[in-house]
C-alpha positions in Angstrom: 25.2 -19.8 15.4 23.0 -21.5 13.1 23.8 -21.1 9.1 21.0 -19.9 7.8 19.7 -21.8 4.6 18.0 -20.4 1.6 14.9 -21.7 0.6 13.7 -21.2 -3.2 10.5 -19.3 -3.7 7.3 -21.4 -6.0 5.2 -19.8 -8.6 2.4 -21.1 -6.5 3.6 -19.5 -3.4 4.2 -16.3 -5.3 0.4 -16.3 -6.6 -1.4 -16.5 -3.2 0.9 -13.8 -2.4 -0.4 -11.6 -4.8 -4.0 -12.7 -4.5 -3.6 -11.3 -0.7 -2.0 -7.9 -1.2 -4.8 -7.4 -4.2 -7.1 -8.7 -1.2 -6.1 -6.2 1.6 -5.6 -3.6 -0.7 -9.4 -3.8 -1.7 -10.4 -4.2 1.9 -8.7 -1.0 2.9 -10.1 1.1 0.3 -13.8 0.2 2.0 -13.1 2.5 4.7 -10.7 5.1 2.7 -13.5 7.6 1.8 -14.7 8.8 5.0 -18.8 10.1 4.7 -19.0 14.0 6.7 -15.8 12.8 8.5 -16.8 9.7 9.9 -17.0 5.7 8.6 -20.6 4.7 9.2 -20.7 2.0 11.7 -22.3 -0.8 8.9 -19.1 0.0 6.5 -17.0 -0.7 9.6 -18.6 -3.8 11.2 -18.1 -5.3 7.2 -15.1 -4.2 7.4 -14.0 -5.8 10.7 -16.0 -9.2 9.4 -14.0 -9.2 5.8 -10.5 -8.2 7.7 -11.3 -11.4 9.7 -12.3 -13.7 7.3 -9.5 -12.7 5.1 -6.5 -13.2 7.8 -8.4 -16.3 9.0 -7.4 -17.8 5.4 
């Protein structure tokens, strides 16, 4: 079995970290508030095209 080796953690690793949970927490909250029930299909589409975008970085 291979000894697992800890590796320490950088500030700047810890950042863009943080700058993507702030990210997906802001795209998730386009589509929180439903309008009569639904998403409209424009709010979705952006959403779909900033999801991508974001997980592409």
């Amino acid at each position: 079995m291979k000894k697992i080796i800890a590796k320490p953690v950088g500030m700047f690793e810890l950042f863009y970290d943080l700058v993507f949970v702030y990210a997906i927490s802001r795209i998730t909250a386009m589509i929180h508030h439903p309008v009569n029930g639904s998403i409209p299909l424009i709010t979705f589409l952006q959403f779909l095209l900033v999801v991508i975008v974001v997980m592409q970085i």
